[in-house]
N, C-alpha and C positions, 0 to 999 in steps of 0.2 A: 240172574239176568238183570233183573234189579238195579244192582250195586254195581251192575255194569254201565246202565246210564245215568248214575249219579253220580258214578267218578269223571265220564265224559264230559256232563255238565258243569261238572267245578274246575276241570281243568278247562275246557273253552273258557270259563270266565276269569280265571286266572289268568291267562295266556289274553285276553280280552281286555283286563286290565293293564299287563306289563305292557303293552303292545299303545294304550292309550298314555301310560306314564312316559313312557321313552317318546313319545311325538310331543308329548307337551313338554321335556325338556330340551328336545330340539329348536324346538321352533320359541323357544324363550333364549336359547341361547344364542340363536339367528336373531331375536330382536335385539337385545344388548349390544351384541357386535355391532349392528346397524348405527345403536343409537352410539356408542363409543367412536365410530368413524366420522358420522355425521357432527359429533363434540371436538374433536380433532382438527375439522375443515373447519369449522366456526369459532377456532378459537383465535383471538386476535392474535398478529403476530410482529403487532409493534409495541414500541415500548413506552411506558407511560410513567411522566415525570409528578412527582408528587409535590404539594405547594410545600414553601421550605426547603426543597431540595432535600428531605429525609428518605425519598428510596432509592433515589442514585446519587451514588460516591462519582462529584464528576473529578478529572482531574486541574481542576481551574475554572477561571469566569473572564471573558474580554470585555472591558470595558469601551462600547461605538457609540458613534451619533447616528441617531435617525431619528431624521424630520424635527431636526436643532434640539433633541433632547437624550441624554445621555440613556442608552438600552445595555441591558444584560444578556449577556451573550455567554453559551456552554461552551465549552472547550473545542466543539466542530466549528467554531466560529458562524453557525447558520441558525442554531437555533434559541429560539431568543428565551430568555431563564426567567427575565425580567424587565418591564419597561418603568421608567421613573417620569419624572416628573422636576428632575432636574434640566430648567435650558442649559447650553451648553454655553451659551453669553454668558453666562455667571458664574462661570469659572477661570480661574486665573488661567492667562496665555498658553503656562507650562502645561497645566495641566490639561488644557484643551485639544493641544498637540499631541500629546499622548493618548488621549482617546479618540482623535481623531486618524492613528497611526494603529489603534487598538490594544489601548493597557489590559495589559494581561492581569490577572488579581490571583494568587494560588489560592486562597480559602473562602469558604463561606465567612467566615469572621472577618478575615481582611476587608471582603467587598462590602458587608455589611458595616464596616466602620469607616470604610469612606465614603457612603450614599449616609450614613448619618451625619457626617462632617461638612457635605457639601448640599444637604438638605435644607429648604428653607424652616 
């Protein structure tokens, strides 16, 4: 009779423990999910240009005037890459007209070797 309540007793505590290990991985795995959803909605969803122009390949650079001084412009023509410190006075005619029309520049090397050319 005995060893009839002592096998009772190990199994409620066995059944005691499975019963508490499966709630605690439930409800660990309902927190994850949570936190994983809640990382998803907060994760930015614009895009972000690095100095140098090393993590986007754009496809080109417009050279405008704003505010009489020649700015760097991406290839959406809206967003500006770079502003100088070049006036646009001190540039020759030809050249003023074509940024004021918006020179296109295909590379980063290009546009950097003519902001060094026309740099004081």
């Amino acid at each position: 009779m005995k060893t009839k309540y002592v096998v009772g007793f190990f199994s409620c505590l066995l059944l005691t423990a499975v019963l508490l290990t499966a709630g605690y991985q439930l409800s660990y795995r309902h927190v994850m999910d949570r936190q994983a959803a809640r990382a998803e909605e907060e994760a930015p969803t614009t895009e972000s240009i690095a100095a140098e122009g090393e993590a986007v390949r754009e496809e080109g650079f417009y050279l405008r005037e704003l505010h009489g001084y020649v700015a760097v412009y991406l290839s959406d023509k809206t967003t500006i890459y770079e502003l100088t410190e070049i006036p646009l006075t001190d540039l020759p005619e030809e050249v003023r007209q074509e940024i004021s029309a918006g020179k296109y520049v295909g590379t980063a090397a290009e546009l950097y070797a003519f902001l060094e050319n026309y740099s004081s």
